[in-house]
N, C-alpha and C positions, 0 to 999 in steps of 0.2 A: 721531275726533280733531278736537278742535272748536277749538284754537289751534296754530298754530307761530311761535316765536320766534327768527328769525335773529341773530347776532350776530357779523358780522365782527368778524376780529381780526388783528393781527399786533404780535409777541411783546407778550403781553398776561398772562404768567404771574403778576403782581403783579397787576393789578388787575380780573383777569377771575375772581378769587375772591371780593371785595367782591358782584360781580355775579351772581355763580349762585346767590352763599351767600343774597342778599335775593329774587332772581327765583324762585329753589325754595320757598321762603319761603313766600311770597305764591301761587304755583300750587298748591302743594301743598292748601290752606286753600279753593279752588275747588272748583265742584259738576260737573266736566267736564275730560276730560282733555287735557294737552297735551303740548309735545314741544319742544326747545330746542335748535338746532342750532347750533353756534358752530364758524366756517368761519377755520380759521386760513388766513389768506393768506401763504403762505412763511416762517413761523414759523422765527426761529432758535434761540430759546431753547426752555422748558419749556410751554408751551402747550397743546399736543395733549397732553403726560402730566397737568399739571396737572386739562384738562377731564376726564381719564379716572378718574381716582383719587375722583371726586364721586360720592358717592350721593345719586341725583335724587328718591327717596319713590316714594311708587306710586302716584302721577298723573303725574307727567313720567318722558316717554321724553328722555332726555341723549347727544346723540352730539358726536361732530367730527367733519370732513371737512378735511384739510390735504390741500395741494399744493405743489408749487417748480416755478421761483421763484416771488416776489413778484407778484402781477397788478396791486392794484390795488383800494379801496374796493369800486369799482362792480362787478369782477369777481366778487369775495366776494360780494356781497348777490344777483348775481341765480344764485352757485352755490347759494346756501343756501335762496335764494326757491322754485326751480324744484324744489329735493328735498323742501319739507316739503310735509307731509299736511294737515295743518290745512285747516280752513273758513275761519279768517281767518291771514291770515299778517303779521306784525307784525317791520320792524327794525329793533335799538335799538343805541346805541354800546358800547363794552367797556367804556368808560371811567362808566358809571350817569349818565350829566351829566343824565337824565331816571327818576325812580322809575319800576319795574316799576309801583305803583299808578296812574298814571295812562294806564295801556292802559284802563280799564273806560269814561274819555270815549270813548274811540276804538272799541272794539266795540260800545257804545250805539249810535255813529252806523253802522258797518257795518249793525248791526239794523236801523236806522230806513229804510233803503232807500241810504245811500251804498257807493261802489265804493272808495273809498279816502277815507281818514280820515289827515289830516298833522298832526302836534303841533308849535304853533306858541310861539315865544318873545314874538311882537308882537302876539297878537291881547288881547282885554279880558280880564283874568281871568289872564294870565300871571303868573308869579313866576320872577323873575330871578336867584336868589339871590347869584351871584358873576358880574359881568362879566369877560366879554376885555377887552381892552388898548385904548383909546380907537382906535389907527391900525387895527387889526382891524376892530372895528364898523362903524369910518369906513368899509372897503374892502368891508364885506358891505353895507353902504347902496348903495353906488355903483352893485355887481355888481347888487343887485337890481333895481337902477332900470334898467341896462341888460339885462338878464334879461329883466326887462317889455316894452322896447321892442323887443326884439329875437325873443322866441317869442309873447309877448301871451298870459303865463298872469301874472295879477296878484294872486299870493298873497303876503302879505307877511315868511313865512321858508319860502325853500323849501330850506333845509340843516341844518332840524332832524332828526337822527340819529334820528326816532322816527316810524315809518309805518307804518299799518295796512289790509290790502288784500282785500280777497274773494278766495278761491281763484281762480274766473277771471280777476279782475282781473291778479293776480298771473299767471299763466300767461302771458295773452296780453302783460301789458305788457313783465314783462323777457325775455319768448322773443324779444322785437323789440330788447330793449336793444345796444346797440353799443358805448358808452363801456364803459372799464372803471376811469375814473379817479375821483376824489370828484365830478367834476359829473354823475355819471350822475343824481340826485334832479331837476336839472329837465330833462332828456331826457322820463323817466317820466311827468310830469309833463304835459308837453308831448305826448306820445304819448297819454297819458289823455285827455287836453281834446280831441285831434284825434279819438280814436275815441266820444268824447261818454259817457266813464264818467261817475257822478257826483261829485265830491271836495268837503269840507268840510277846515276846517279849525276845531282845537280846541285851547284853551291848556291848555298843561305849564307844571309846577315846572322848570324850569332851574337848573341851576350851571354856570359854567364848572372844567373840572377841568383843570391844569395837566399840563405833558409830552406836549403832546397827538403823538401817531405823525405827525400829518399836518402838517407846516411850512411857512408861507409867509411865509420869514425873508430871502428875493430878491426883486429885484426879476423874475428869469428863471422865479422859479417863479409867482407874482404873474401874470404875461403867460401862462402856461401854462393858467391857471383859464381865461382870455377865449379863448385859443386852441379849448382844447374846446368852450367853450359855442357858439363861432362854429360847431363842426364838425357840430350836431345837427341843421339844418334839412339840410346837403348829405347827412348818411347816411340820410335818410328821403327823401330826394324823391319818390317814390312816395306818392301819398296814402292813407292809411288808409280799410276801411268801418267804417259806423258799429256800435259795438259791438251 
C-alpha cells in the first residue's frame, strides 16, 4: 500500500460525493495501490451509508470509520492518520477546496527526502481560485503572525486542509497529538520541527467552498482558536528526541 488518504468528515453526505467520485478517479489511473479512509466524526446524517454504497475500482481499498459524538477536526485526522497503511499518508478536506491532482507535488517531495510535505495557498506558484471573505483572511493573517511568534514554525499557511506525511512521520507525530480541535495542523507542525523531521512546503489550486462545517461567526468562538493554539507548548512540556 503505497498511499492512504484520510478525509475527515462530518455530515458531509452532499459533498463528500463530488470528492470520492474525482479522488477514485484520479487513483484508480495510478501505477500503485491505495486506500481512502473517510473518518465521519459524529456524523448525523447519511455519511457512513453514503461512503459505503461507492465502488472504489480495483486499486483503492474505500472504508469509513464513524464514531459519536462529535470529537472534533483534529480528532478525526489523527483516528484516520494512525489506521492507514500507506507509505505516505495524505489529509484532504471533504469539502475538494484542493484537487486530488495536486498530491503528486506532495509525494515528489516525500520522495526527495522530505518527512512532511504541507500544500500551501501563499507560497509562488499558488492559485486561489475563490477567496474567503476579506474579515476571514484578515484574521488568518493575524493568527499566523502570532502562530510564528508564538511556537517559531514560520510557514506561511499552516491551515491548508492538505498534508502529506511518511508513515513514520505520521505515527510518531499524531501518536503525540493532543488537540482535537481544527488547531491540531500547527501542534503537528510544531512537534515536527521540535523532533527535527524535515517539511517543505508546495503550492496548490485552491477554492474557497462555501457552507463550510467549521464556523467562526463569534467573537467566543474566534478567542477559542487562540485559546488552543496558546495550549500547545503547555501539553508537550517535555522535550521531544530528535527523530
Amino acid at each position: 500500500m503505497k498511499l492512504s488518504i484520510i478525509i475527515p468528515a462530518y455530515n458531509e453526505e452532499d459533498r463528500i460525493i463530488h470528492t470520492l467520485d474525482a479522488s477514485l478517479a484520479f487513483l484508480n489511473q495510478q501505477n500503485f495501490q491505495s486506500e481512502i479512509i473517510v473518518v465521519s466524526d459524529g456524523s448525523t446524517d447519511r455519511t457512513r451509508s453514503v461512503v459505503e454504497e461507492f465502488d472504489s475500482g480495483i486499486k483503492v481499498d474505500l472504508r469509513v470509520i464513524e464514531y459519536h459524538p462529535n470529537r472534533g477536526k483534529g480528532y478525526a485526522v489523527r483516528t484516520g492518520m494512525l489506521a492507514g497503511n500507506g507509505e505516505m499518508l495524505l489529509f484532504m478536506d471533504a469539502d475538494y477546496a484542493v484537487p486530488i491532482e495536486e498530491i503528486t507535488r506532495g509525494m515528489d517531495l516525500i520522495e526527495s527526502g522530505f518527512d512532511v510535505a504541507m500544500g500551501s495557498r501563499a507560497v509562488t506558484g499558488a492559485v486561489v481560485a475563490d477567496h474567503q471573505n476579506f474579515f476571514r483572511e484578515l484574521s488568518a493573517k493575524l493568527y499566523n503572525l502570532i502562530q510564528a511568534a508564538y511556537l517559531g514554525i514560520f510557514y506561511k499557511d499552516t491551515q491548508c486542509g492538505f498534508k502529506i506525511f511518511t508513515k513514520t512521520a505520521a505515527r510518531r507525530l499524531f501518536g503525540l497529538q493532543k488537540l482535537n480541535s481544527v488547531i491540531f495542523d500547527p501542534e503537528i507542525l510544531w512537534l515536527a520541527k521540535n523532533a527535527g523531521f524535515r517539511i517543505a512546503e508546495f503550492p496548490v489550486n485552491w477554492r474557497h467552498v462555501g457552507n463550510s462545517r467549521i464556523q467562526y461567526d463569534s467573537l467566543k468562538k474566534s478567542l477559542f482558536v487562540f485559546q488552543e493554539l496558546f495550549r500547545i507548548r503547555k501539553l508537550h512540556e517535555k522535550p521531544l528526541p530528535n527523530c
